[in-house]
C-alpha positions as CSV (number, residue, x, y, z in Angstrom):
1,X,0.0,0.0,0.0
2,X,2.7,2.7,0.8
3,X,4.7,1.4,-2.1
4,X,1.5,2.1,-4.2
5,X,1.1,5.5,-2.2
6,X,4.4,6.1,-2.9
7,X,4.4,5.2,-7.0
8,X,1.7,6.9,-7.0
9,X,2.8,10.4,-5.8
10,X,6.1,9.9,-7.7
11,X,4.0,9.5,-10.7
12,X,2.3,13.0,-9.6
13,X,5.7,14.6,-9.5
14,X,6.2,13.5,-12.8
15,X,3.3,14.7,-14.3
16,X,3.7,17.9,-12.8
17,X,7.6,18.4,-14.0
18,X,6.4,17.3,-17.6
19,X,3.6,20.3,-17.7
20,X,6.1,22.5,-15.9
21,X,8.5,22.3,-19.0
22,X,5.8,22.3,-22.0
23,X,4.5,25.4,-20.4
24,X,7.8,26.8,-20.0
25,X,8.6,25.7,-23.5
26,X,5.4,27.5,-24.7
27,X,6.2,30.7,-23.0
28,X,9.9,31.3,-24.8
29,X,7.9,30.6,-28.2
30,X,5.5,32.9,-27.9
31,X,8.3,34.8,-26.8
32,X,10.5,34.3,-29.5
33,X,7.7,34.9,-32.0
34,X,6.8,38.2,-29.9
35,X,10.6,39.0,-30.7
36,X,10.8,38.3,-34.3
37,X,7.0,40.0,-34.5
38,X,8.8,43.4,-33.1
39,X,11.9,43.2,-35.1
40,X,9.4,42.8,-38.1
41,X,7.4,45.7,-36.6
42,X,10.6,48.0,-36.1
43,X,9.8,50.1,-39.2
44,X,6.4,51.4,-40.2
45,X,4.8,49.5,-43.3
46,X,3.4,52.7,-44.3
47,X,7.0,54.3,-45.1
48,X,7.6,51.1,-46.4
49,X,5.0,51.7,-49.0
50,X,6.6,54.9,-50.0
51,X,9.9,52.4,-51.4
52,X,7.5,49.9,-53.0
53,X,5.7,49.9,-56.8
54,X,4.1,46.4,-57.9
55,X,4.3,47.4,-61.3
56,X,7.8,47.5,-60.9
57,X,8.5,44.9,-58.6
58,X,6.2,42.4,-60.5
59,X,8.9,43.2,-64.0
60,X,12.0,43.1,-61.9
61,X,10.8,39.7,-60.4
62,X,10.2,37.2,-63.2
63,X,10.6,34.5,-60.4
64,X,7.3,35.9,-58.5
65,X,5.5,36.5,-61.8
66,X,4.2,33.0,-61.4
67,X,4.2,32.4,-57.8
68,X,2.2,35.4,-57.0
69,X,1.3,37.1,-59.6
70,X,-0.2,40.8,-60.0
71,X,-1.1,40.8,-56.7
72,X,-0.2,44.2,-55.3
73,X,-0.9,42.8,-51.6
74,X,1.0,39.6,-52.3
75,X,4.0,41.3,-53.7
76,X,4.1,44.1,-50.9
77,X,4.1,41.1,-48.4
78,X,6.5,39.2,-50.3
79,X,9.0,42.5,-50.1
80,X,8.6,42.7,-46.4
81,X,9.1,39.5,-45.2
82,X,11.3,38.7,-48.1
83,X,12.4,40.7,-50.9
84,X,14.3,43.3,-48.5
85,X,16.3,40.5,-46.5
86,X,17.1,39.2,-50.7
87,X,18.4,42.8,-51.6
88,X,15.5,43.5,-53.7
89,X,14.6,46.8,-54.9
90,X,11.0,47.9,-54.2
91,X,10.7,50.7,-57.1
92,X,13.2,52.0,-59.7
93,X,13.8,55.4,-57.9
94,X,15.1,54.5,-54.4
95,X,17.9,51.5,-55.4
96,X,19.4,49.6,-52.8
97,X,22.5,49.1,-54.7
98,X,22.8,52.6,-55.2
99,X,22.5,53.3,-51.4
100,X,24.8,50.6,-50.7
101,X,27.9,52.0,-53.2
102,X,26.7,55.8,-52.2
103,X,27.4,55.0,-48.3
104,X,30.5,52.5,-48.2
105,X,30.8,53.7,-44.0
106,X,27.3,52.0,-43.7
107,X,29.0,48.3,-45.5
108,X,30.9,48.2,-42.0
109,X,27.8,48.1,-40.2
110,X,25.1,45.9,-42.1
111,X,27.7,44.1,-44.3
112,X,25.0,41.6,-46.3
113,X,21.9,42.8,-43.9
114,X,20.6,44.4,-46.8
115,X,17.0,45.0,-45.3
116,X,18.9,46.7,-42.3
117,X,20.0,49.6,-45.2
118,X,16.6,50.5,-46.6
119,X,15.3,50.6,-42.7
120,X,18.1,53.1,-42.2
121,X,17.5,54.9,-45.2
122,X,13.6,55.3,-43.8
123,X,14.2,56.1,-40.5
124,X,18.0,58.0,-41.0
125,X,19.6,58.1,-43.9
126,X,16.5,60.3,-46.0
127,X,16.6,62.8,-43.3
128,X,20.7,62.9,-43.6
129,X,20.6,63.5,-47.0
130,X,21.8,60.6,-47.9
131,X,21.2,59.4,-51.6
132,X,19.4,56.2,-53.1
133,X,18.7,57.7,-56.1
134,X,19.4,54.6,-58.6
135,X,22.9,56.0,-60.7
136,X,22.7,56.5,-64.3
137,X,25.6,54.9,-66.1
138,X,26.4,53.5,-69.3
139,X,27.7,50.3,-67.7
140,X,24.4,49.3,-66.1
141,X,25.1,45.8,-66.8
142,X,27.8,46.0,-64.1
143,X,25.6,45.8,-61.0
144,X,28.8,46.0,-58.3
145,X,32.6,46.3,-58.0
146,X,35.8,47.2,-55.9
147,X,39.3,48.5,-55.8
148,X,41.9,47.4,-53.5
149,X,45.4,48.6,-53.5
150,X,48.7,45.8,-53.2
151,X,52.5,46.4,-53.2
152,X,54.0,45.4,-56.7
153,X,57.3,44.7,-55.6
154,X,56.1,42.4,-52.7
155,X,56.3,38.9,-53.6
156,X,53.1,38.5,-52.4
157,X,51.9,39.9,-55.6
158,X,52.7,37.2,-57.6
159,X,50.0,35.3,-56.0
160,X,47.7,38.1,-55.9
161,X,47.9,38.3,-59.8
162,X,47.8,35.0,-60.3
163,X,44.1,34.3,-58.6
164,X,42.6,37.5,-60.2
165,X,43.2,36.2,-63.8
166,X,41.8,32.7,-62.7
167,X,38.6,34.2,-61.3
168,X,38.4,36.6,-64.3
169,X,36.4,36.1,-67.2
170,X,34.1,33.4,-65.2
171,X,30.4,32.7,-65.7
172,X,27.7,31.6,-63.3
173,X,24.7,30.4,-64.8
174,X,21.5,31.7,-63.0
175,X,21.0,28.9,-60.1
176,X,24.8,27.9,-60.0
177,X,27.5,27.8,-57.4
178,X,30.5,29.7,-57.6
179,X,33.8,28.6,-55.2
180,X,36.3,30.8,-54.7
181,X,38.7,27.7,-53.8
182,X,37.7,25.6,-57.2
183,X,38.3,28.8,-59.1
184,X,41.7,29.3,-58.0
185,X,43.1,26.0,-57.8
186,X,45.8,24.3,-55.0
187,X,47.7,26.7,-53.5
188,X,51.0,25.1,-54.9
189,X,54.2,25.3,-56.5
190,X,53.0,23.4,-59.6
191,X,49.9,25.7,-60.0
192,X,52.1,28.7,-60.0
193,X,52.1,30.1,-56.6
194,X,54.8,31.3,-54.3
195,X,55.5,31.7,-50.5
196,X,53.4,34.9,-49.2
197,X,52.7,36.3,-45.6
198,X,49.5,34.9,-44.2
199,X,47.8,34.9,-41.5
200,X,47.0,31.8,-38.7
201,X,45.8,31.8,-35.1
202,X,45.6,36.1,-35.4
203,X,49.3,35.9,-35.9
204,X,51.5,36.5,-39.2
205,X,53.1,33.5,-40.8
206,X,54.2,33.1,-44.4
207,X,52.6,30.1,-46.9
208,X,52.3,29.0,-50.1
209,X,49.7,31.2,-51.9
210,X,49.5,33.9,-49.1
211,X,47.7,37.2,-50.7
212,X,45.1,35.4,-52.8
213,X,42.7,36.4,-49.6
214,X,43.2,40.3,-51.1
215,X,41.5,38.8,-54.0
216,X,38.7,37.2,-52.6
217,X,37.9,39.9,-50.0
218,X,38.0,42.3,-52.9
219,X,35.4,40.1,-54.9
220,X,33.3,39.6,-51.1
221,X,33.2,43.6,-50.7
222,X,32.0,43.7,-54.2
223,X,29.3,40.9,-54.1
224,X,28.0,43.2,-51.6
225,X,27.9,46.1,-53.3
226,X,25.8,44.2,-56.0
227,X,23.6,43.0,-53.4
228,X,25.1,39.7,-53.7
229,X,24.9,37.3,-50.5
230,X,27.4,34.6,-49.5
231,X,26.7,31.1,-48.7
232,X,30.1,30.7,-47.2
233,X,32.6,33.5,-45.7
234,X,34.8,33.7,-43.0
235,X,36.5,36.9,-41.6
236,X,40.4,36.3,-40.7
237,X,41.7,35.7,-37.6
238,X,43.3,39.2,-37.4
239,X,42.4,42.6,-39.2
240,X,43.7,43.1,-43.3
241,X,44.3,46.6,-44.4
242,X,43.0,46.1,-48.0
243,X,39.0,46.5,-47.1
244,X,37.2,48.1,-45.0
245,X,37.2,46.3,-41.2
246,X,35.0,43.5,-41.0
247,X,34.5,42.9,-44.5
248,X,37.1,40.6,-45.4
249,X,36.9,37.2,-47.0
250,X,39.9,34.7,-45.6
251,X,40.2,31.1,-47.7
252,X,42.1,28.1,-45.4
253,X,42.9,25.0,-47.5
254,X,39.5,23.3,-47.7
255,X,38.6,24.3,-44.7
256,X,37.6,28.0,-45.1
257,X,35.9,29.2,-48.5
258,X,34.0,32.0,-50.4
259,X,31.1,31.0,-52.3
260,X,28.0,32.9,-53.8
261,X,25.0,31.4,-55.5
262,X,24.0,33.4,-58.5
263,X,20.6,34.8,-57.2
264,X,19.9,36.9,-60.4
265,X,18.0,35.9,-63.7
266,X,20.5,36.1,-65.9
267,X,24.3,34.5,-66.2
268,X,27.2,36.4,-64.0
269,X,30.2,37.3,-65.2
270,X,33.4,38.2,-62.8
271,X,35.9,40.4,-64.3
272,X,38.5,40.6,-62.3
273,X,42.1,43.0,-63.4
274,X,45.5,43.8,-61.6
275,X,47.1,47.1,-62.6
276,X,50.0,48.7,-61.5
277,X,49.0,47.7,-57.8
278,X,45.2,48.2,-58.2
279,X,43.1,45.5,-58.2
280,X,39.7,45.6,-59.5
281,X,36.5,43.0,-59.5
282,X,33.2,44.0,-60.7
283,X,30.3,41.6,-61.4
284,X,28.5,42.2,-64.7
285,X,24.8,40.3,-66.0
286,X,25.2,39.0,-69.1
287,X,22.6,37.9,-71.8
């Protein structure tokens, strides 16, 4: 009988512990979606309205020409909860692009956030003066690029040359994969490359391709600029002087890559150059 008592109340105990923890469960989701529900809610959808056209989202899109449609309240939706996040643009007179390469300080903060630049453009950056008027240029094919400067009479720059002409001149079908890694082959003696200073473990060490890292962080700074995101990127383990902090792009063996998928409806070109100690990458849609 007490054992029964006993089982009993145990069971109780139990019972009570298992309710304790799917209520407590329940409260941090409804807190976590009362989170994500204010973060969604951080910027008026009326001023987002006053950055949106369906006409002109509806022809940019040909993706959500058959999954939604002429829908004016599906695509405004579809911008909200995901066209900003994608780097869309919601009309053809305020460009995101255009913000991002008018206001390189704000790359530092947001990096590939690229909703986090038209909610400061709304809530900051109109009031600042700040411009997202869409550029007018001749080369409108060429959606981003980016300069960095390297010493021609380090050795470093053999490497640095070497990886640019690899990358340049390559196409990404819409849908495909690019690897920085694949693109520029083994770092090795039979590929080409030579000892350069890299870094490992935040300290300075030298290695067989060291410098290609210029080239890939010059191509990461550029994706963004073209409103590009990354599927893989890693920062280095200690600060570069050749981009802006924070928005380098290290490669480690297999270990550490950069790699994009081609989000755009047309193919990508890279075109990458190396002259007199500038080197340039721009991204350019083709066909």
């Amino acid at each position: 009988m007490n054992r029964k008592k006993t089982i009993k109340k145990t069971t109780k105990k139990n019972i009570r512990k298992i309710i304790t923890c799917v209520l407590c469960v329940a409260i941090l989701s409804c807190n976590a979606m009362q989170t994500r529900a204010a973060n969604r809610s951080d910027i008026d959808l009326n001023l987002l309205k006053m950055v949106f056209d369906s006409k002109y989202y509806y022809d940019s899109n040909a993706d959500l020409q058959t999954a939604i449609g002429k829908d004016d309240a599906g695509l405004f939706a579809h911008f909200v909860t995901s066209g900003m996040e994608e780097g869309r643009s919601g009309n053809g007179t305020w460009d995101l692009r255009s913000y991002i390469q008018n206001n390189e300080d704000l790359m530092q903060v947001y990096g590939e956030k690229y909703n986090a630049y038209l909610i400061h453009y709304l809530q900051t950056g109109k009031t600042e003066g700040r411009s997202g008027l869409k550029a007018i240029d001749s080369s409108k094919d060429i959606i981003g690029s980016y300069s960095s400067i390297y010493d021609v009479t380090q050795q470093r720059a053999i490497n640095v040359n070497l990886a640019t002409q690899r990358i340049n001149g390559m196409v990404i079908a819409p849908g495909g994969s690019f690897s920085f890694n694949q693109a520029v082959l083994p770092r090795t003696f039979e590929y080409g490359y030579v000892v350069g200073p890299s870094y490992a473990g935040g300290r300075e060490v030298v290695s067989i391709g060291g410098g290609i890292c210029q080239v890939s962080s010059t191509l990461y700074v550029a994706m963004i600029r073209s409103t590009l995101p990354s599927t893989e990127r890693h920062l280095h383990s200690a600060p570069v002087d050749y981009v802006p902090l924070g928005l380098d792009a290290t490669i480690a063996g297999n270990s550490k890559d950069l790699k994009f998928k081609n989000i755009f409806s047309k193919p990508l070109m890279i075109l990458a150059t190396t002259e007199n100690g500038v080197l340039t990458i721009s991204l350019k849609l083709i066909g």
